[in-house]
C-alpha positions as CSV (number, residue, x, y, z in Angstrom):
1,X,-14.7,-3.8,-19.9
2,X,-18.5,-2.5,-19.6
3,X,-18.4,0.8,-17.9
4,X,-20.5,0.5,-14.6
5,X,-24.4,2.6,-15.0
6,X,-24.3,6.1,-14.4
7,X,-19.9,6.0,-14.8
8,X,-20.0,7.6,-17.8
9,X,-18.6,10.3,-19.8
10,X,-20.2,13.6,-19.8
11,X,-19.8,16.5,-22.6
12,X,-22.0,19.4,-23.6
13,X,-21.2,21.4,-26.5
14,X,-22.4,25.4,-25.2
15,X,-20.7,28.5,-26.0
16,X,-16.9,29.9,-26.7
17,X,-15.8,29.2,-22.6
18,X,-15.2,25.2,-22.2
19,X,-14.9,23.6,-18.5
20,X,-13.2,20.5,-18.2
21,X,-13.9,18.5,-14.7
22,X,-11.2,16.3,-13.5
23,X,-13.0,13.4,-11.3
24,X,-11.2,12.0,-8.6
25,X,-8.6,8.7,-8.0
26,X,-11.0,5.3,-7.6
27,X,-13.9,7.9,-8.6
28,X,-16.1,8.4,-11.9
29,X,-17.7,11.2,-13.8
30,X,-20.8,10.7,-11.7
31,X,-19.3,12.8,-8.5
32,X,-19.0,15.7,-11.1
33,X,-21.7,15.2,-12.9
34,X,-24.2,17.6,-11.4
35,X,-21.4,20.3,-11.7
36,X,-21.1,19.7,-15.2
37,X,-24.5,19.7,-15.8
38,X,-25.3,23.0,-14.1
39,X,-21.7,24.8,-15.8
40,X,-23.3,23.2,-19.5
41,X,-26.7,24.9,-18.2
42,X,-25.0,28.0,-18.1
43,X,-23.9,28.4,-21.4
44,X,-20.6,26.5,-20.8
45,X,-19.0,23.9,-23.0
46,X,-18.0,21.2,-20.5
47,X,-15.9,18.3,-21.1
48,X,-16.0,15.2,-18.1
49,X,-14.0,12.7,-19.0
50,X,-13.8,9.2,-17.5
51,X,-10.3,8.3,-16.3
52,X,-9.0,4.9,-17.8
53,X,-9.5,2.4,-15.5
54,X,-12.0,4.0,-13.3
55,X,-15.7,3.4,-13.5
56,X,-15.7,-0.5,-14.4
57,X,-13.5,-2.3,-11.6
58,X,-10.8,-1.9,-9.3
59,X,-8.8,-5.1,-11.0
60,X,-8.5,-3.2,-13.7
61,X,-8.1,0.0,-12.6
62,X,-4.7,-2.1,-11.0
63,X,-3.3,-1.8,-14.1
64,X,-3.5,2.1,-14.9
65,X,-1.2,4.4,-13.6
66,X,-1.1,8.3,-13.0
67,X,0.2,8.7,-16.6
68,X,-2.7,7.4,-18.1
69,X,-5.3,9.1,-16.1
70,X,-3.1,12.7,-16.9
71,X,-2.8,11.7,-20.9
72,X,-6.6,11.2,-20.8
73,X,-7.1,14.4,-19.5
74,X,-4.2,16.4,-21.4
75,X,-6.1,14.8,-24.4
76,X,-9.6,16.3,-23.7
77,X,-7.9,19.3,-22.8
78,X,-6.3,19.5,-25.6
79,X,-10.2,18.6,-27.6
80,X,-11.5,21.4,-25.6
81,X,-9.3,24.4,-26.8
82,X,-9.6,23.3,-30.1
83,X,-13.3,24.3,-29.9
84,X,-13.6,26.8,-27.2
85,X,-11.7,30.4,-27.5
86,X,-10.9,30.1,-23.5
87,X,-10.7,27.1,-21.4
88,X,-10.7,26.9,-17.1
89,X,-10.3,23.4,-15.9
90,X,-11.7,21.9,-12.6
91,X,-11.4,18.7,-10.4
92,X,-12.0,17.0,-7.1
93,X,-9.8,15.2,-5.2
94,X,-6.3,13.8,-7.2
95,X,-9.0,15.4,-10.0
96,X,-7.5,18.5,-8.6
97,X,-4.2,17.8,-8.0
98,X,-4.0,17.1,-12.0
99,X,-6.3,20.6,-12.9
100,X,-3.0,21.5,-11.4
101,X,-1.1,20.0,-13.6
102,X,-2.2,21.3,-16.4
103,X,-2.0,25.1,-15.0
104,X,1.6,24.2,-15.2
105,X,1.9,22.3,-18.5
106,X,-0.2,24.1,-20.1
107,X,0.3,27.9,-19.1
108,X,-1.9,30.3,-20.1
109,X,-4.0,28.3,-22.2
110,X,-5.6,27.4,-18.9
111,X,-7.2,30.8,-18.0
112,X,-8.2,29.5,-14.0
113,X,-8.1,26.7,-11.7
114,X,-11.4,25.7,-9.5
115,X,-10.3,22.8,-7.4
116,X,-12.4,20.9,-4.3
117,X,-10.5,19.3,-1.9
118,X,-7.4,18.8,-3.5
119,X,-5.2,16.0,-3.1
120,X,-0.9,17.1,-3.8
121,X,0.8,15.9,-0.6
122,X,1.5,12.7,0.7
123,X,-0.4,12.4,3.8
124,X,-1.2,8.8,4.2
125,X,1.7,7.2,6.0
126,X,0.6,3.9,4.1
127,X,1.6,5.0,0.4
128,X,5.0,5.6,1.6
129,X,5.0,2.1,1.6
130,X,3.3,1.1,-1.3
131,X,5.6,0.7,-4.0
132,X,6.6,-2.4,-1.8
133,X,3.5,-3.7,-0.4
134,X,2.1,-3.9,-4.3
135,X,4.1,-7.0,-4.2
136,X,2.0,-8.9,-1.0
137,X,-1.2,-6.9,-1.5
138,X,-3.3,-6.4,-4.0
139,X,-5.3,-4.2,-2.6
140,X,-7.0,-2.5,1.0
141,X,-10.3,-0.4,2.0
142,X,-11.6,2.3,-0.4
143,X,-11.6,5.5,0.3
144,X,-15.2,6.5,-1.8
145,X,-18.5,8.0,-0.4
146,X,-16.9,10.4,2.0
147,X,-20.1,12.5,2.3
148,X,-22.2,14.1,4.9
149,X,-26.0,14.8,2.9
150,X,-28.5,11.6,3.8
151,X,-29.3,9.5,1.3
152,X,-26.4,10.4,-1.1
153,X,-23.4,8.2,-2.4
154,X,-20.7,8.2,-5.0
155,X,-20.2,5.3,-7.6
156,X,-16.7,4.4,-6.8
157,X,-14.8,1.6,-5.7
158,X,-15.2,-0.6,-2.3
159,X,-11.1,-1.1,-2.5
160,X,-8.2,0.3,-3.5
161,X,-5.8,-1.0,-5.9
162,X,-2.5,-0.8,-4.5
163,X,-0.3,-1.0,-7.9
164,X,-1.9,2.2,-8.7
165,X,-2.0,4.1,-5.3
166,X,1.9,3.2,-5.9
167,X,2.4,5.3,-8.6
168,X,0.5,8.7,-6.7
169,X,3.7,10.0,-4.6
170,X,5.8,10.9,-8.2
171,X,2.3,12.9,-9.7
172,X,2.3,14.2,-6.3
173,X,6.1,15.4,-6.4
174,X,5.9,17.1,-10.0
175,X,2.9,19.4,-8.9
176,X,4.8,20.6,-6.0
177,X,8.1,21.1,-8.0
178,X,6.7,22.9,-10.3
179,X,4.0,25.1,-8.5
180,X,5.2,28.1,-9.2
181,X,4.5,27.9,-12.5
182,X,0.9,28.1,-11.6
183,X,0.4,32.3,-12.1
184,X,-3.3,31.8,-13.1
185,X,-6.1,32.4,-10.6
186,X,-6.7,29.4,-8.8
187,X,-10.1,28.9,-6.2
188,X,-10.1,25.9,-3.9
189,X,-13.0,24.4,-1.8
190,X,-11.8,23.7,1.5
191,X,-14.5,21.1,3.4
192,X,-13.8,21.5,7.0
193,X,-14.5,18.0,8.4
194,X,-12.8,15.9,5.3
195,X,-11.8,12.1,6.4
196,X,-9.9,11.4,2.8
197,X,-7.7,14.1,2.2
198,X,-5.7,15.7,5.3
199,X,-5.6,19.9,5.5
200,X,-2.0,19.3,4.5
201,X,-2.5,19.7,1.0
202,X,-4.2,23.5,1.2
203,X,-1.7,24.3,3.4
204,X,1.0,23.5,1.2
205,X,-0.5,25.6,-1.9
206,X,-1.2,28.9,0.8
207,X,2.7,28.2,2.1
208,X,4.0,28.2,-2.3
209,X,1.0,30.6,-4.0
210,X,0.8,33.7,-4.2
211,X,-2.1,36.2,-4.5
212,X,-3.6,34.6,-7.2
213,X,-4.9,31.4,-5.0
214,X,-8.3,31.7,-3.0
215,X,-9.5,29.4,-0.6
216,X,-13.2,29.1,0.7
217,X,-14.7,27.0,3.2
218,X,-17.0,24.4,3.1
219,X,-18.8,24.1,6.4
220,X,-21.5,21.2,6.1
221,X,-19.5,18.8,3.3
222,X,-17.3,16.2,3.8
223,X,-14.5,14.9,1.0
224,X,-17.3,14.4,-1.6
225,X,-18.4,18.2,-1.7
226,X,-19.8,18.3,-5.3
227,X,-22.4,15.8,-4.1
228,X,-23.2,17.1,-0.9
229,X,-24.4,20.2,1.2
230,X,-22.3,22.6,0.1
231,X,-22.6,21.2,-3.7
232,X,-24.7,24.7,-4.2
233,X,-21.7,27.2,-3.3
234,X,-19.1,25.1,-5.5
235,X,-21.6,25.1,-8.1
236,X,-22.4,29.1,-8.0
237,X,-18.5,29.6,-6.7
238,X,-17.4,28.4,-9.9
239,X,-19.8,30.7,-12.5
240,X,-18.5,33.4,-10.6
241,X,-15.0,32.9,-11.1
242,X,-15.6,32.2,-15.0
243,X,-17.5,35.5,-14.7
244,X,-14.4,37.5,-12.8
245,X,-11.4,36.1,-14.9
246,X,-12.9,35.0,-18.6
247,X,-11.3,37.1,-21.4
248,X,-14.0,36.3,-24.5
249,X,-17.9,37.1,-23.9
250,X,-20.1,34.9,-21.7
251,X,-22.7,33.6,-24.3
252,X,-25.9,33.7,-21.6
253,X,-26.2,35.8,-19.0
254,X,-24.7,33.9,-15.6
């Protein structure tokens, strides 16, 4: 399946700390792909993966499921130690609520956790449902280009598949079981005024983390913050907390 323009993969090869940016559900590497760029243009090695089934169309995205956006990651992850001495991992969205994953899986080999609006309750009364209305319906509205700037908009898809929104709420189960086992630092981006994903979710990791977990505020951003207003402060956010928690040399000066 050709890969839509401007959908694709991103990776840098920098220095000894490697990023890797988890892009969000119906998304692409295009909402990340100015963060990865300006991470790589710090010295970073960044890895941006494309999700399977994201990127080309929703029909086939309708055949994927959580597990095989999470292997795709876990195996770029797993690329990304291989050739960095320290690795933090980042993502928007359900991009986030699997960075969180791999805090837990992974355990120390994951030396922080930058998330932006992060997606790891249920709080869309209509999934509850889904796992049953994949059956009538194959799909219903999407939920991309949730952002505030003028003249900005995210490649991702006009609709959402239902077979694969059914499969969300048991990703969305294991993160909160196992949350606790999330002792590195973690910073979240909170947008204020976000019409995708409900506070519920940052709520829910203040209510189960400790003092390790930050959250900042994103006052002029909607869902999409990496792409819009506030894209700056995430940007800058994140070299700063590479600078405050990395173990191994910076190789340029952030």
């Amino acid at each position: 399946m050709p890969v839509l323009p401007g959908a694709e993969p991103y990776h840098h090869e920098g220095g000894d700390i490697g990023v890797l940016l988890c892009h969000g559900f119906t998304g692409s590497p295009q909402s990340l792909r100015p963060w990865g760029e300006h991470l790589a243009g710090a010295g970073m090695t960044v890895s941006l993966p494309r999700l399977p089934g994201h990127g080309t169309t929703w029909q086939e995205m309708s055949r994927t499921r959580w597990e095989d956006w999470y292997a795709e990651l876990d195996k770029a992850f797993a690329d990304l130690r291989g050739r960095c001495a320290e690795a933090f991992v980042m993502g928007l969205s359900l991009g986030g609520c699997m960075a969180l994953r791999l805090a837990e899986v992974h355990g120390d080999a994951v030396a922080g956790v930058v998330v932006v609006n992060p997606s790891v309750i249920n709080d869309v009364p209509l999934l509850a449902l889904a796992p049953a209305l994949k059956y009538v319906v194959r799909s219903i509205p999407g939920v991309a280009g949730d952002i505030k700037k003028e003249g900005v908009s995210e490649l991702g898809y006009p609709r959402t598949p239902v077979r694969a929104a059914a499969t969300l709420p048991r990703l969305w189960r294991l993160v909160q079981s196992d949350i606790a086992k999330v002792t590195q630092p973690v910073l979240v981006f909170h947008s204020r005024n976000d019409h995708v994903v409900k506070p519920g979710s940052v709520a829910f990791l203040q209510a189960r983390m400790g003092n390790n977990l930050e959250v900042r505020e994103l006052a002029d951003s909607y869902h999409v913050a990496t792409l819009d207003n506030d894209a700056p402060v995430i940007f800058e956010g994140s070299l700063d907390f590479i600078r405050s928690h990395a173990s191994v040399p910076l190789t340029k000066d952030l």
